[in-house]
Structures are given as structure tokens and as C-alpha cells.
C-alpha beads as a LAMMPS data file, in Angstrom:
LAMMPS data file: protein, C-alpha beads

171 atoms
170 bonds

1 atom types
1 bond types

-500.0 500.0 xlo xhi
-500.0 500.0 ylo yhi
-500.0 500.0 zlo zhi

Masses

1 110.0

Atoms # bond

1 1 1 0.000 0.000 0.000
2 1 1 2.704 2.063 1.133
3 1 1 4.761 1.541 -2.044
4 1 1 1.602 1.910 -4.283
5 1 1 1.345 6.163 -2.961
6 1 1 4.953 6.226 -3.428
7 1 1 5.034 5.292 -6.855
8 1 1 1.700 7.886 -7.204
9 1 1 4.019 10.646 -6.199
10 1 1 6.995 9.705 -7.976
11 1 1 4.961 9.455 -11.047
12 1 1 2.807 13.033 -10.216
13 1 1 6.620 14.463 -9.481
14 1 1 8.271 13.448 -12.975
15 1 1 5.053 14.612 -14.257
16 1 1 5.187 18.484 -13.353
17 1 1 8.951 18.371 -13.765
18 1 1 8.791 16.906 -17.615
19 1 1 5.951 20.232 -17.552
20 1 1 8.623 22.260 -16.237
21 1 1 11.386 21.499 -17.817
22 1 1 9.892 23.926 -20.740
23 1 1 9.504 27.107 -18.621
24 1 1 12.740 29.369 -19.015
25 1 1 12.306 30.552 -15.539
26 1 1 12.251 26.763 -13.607
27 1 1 15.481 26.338 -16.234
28 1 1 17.210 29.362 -14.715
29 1 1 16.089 27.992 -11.029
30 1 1 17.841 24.535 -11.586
31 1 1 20.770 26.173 -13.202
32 1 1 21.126 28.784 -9.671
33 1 1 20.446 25.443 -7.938
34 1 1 23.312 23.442 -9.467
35 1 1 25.621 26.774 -9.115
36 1 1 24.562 26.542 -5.347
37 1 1 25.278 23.242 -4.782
38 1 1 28.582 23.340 -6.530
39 1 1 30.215 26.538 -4.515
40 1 1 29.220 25.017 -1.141
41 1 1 31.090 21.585 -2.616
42 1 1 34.087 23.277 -3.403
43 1 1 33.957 25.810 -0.381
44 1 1 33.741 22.654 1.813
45 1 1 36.753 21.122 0.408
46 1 1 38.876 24.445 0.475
47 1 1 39.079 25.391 -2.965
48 1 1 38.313 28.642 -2.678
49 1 1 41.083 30.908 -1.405
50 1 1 39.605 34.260 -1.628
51 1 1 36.391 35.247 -2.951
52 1 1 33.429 33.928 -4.453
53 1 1 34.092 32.422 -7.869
54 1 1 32.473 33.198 -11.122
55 1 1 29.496 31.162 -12.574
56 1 1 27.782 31.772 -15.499
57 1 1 24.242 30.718 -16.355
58 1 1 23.092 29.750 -19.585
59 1 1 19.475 31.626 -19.686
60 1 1 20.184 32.288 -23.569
61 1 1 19.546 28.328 -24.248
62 1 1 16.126 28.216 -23.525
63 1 1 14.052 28.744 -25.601
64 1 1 10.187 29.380 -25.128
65 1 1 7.380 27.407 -27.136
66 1 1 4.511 29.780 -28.854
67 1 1 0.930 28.909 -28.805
68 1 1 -0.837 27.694 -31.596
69 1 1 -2.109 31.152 -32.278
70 1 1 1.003 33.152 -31.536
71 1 1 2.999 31.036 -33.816
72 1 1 0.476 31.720 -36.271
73 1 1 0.666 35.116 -35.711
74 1 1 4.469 35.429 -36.098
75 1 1 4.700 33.547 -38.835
76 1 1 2.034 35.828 -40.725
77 1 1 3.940 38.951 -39.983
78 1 1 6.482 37.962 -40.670
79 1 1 5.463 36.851 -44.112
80 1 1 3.776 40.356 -44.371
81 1 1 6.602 42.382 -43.378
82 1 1 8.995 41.316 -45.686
83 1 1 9.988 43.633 -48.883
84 1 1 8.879 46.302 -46.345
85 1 1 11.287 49.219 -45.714
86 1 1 9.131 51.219 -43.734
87 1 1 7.274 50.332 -40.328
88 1 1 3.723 48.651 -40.347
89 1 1 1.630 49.855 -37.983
90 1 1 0.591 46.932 -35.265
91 1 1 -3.052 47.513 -36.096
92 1 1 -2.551 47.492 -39.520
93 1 1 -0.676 43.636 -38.573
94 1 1 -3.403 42.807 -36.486
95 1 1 -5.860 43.662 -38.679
96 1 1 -4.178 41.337 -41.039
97 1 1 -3.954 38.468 -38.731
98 1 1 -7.234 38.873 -37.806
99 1 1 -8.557 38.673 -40.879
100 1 1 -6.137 35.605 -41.712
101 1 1 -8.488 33.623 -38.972
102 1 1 -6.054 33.838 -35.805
103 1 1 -7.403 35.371 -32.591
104 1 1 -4.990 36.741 -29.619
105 1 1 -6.466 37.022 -26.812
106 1 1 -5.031 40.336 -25.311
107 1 1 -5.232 42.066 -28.710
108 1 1 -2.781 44.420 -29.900
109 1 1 -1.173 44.597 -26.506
110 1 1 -0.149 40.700 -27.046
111 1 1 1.042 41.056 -30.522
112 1 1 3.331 43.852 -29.795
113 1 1 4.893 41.752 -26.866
114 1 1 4.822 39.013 -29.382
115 1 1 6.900 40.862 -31.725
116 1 1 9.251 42.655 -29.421
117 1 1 10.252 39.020 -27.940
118 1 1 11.575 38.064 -31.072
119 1 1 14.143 41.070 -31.933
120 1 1 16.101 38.816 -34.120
121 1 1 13.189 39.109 -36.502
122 1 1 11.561 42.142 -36.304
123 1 1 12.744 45.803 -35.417
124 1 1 10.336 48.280 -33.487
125 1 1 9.848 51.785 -34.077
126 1 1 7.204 52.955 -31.547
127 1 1 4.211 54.275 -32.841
128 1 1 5.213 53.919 -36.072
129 1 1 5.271 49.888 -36.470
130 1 1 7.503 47.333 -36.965
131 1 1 9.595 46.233 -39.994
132 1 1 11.753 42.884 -40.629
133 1 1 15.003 43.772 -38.433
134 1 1 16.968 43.082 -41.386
135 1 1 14.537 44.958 -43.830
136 1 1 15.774 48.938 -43.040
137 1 1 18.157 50.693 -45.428
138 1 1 19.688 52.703 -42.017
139 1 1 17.371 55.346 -41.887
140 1 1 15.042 55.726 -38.754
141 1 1 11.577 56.483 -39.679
142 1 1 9.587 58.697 -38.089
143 1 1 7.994 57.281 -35.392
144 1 1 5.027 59.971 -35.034
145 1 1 1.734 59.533 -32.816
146 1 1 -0.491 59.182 -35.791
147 1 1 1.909 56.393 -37.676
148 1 1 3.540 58.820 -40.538
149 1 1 5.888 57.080 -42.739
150 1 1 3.884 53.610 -41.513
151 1 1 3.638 50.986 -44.762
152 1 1 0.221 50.491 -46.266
153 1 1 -2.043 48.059 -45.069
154 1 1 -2.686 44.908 -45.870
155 1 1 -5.399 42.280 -47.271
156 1 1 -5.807 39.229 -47.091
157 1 1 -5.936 36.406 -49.750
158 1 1 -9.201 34.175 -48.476
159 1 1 -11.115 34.767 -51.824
160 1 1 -10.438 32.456 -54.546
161 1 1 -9.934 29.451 -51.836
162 1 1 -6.017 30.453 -51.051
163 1 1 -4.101 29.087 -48.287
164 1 1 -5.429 32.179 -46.002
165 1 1 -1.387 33.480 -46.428
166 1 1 -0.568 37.317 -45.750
167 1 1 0.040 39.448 -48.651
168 1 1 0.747 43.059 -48.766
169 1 1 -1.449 45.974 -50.992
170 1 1 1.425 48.409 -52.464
171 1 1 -0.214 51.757 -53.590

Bonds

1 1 1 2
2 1 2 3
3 1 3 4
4 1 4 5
5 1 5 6
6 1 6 7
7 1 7 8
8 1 8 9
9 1 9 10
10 1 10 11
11 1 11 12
12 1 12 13
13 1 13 14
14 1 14 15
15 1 15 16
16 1 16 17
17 1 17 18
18 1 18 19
19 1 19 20
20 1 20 21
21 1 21 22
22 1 22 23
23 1 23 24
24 1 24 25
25 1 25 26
26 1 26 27
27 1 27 28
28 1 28 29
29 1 29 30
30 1 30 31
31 1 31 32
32 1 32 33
33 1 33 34
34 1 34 35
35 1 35 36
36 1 36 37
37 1 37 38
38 1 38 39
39 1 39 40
40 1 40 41
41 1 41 42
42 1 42 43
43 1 43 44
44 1 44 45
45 1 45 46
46 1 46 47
47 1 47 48
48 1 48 49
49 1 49 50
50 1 50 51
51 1 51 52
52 1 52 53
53 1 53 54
54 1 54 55
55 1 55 56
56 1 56 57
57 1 57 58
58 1 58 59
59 1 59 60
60 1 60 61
61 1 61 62
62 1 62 63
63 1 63 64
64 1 64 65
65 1 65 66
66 1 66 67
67 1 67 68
68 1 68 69
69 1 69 70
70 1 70 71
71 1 71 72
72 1 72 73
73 1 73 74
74 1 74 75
75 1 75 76
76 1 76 77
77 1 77 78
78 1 78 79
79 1 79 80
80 1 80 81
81 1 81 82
82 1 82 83
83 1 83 84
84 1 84 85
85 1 85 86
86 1 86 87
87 1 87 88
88 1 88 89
89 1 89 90
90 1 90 91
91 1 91 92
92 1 92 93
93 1 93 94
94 1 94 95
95 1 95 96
96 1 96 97
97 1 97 98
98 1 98 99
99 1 99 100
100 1 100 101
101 1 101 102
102 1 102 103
103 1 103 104
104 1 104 105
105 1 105 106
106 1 106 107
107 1 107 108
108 1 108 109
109 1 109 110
110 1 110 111
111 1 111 112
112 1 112 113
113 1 113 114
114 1 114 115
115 1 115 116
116 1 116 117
117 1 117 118
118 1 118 119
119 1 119 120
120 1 120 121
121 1 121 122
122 1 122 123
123 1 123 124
124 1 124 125
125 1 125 126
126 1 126 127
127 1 127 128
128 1 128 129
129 1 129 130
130 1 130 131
131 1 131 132
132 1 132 133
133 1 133 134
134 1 134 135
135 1 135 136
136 1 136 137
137 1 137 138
138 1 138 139
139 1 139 140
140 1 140 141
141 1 141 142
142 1 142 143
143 1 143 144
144 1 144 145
145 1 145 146
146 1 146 147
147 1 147 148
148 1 148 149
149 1 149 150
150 1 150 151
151 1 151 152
152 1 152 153
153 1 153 154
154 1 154 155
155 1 155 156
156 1 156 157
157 1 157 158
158 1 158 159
159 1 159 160
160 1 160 161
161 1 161 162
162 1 162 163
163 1 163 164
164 1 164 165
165 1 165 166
166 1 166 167
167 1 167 168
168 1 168 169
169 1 169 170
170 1 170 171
């Protein structure tokens, strides 16, 4: 009976840890943990003569999984974005996703932190929008309240029975 909980809470254990494994956060814990535990090893056997020694985490490695939707979304801006010099407007991108059949729930607020979590992709400018990071010829746009020097906006592709893919109006 006894050995019949254990195994319950063994099995609930490896459970949430498989679960947490993912989170960059619970990585960063284990990785202060093993720091922890390997100062107070070496400090026991006298290896350290002065100071406290250097450790260096690897919170760059992990990486964070997107929702269904987010990925989604990502992928369509990024699709939208390109050939773009100058910054879309993130209603103009929502608009687009939106209309592209993906729902974030948070709105605009959650695509923007979408977009500015990925700044190997895509390069903010405010007000103004957002452009492919490696899209700008080295001028800064203006970044105005009312979006000047923001790209057009976009349509969508859903007539004709197309694969519901971003594509960009140029006027």
C-alpha cells in the first residue's frame, strides 16, 4: 500500500517536472540550484582561497514554445513584413492576422509583446510599427503619434480558396 502512494508521487513528481522542464524561468532555477550546490562543494573542500568564484548561467539556451495562435501570428507577420522598408503599424498587422483567422487574446497589446520578444526578426519603431530587423536601409523612420511614414495596409488572400497566407497591398 505504502509503495503503491509512493510510486503515485513519484509518477505526479516526474510529471510536473517533464511540464517544467519547458519554462525558461524553472530552467534558470535549476541552473542557480546546481551553481549553489557546486560553490558550497568546493567551499567545503577548500578550494576557494579568496572570494566567491564566477558562474555563469546559460538563460540564452532556452528557448520558449509559442501557442498555436502566436505562432500563427508570427509567422504571418512575418510573411507580411517582408519587402517592407518602412514600419507597419501593429493595427494594420493585427488587422491582417485577424482577418487571416487567428485570434490573440489580449489584442494588440499581445502582438506587440509578441513581436518585441523576437528582436532577431523584427525591429520596433514605436508608434510607427515594426519592420523585418533586417529589412531597413539605415534610416530611422519617423515614429510619429499618428503612424507617418507607416507601410500600407494589408489584405488578405481568403477569396479564390487560397491558403489564407498574408500578402501586402502596395499603392
Amino acid at each position: 500500500m505504502a509503495q503503491d502512494a509512493l510510486a503515485a508521487l513519484n509518477v505526479a513528481i516526474d510529471e510536473l517536472e517533464s511540464e517544467l522542464r519547458e519554462n525558461p524561468r524553472f530552467a534558470l532555477l535549476s541552473q542557480l540550484r546546481a551553481a549553489r550546490e557546486a560553490y558550497l562543494a568546493a567551499s567545503e573542500g577548500g578550494l576557494f582561497t579568496s572570494g566567491v568564484p564566477h558562474v555563469t548561467l546559460k538563460q540564452g539556451e532556452v528557448k520558449r514554445n509559442l501557442s498555436p495562435g502566436r505562432a500563427k501570428a508570427y509567422e504571418l507577420c512575418k510573411k507580411a513584413l517582408q519587402g517592407h522598408t518602412t514600419p507597419v503599424r501593429t493595427r494594420d498587422l493585427y488587422d491582417m492576422i485577424e482577418e487571416n483567422g487567428v485570434s490573440l487574446p489580449g489584442g494588440m497589446n499581445n502582438l506587440s509583446s509578441l513581436l518585441s520578444r523576437h528582436p532577431e526578426t523584427f525591429k520596433g519603431y514605436g508608434r510607427a510599427g515594426w519592420t523585418l530587423k533586417d529589412a531597413g536601409n539605415g534610416a530611422e523612420p519617423d515614429s510619429g503619434a499618428n503612424g507617418e511614414g507607416s507601410a500600407p495596409l494589408f489584405s488578405s488572400s481568403q477569396e479564390g480558396g487560397e491558403d489564407n497566407e498574408a500578402t501586402t497591398t502596395q499603392h
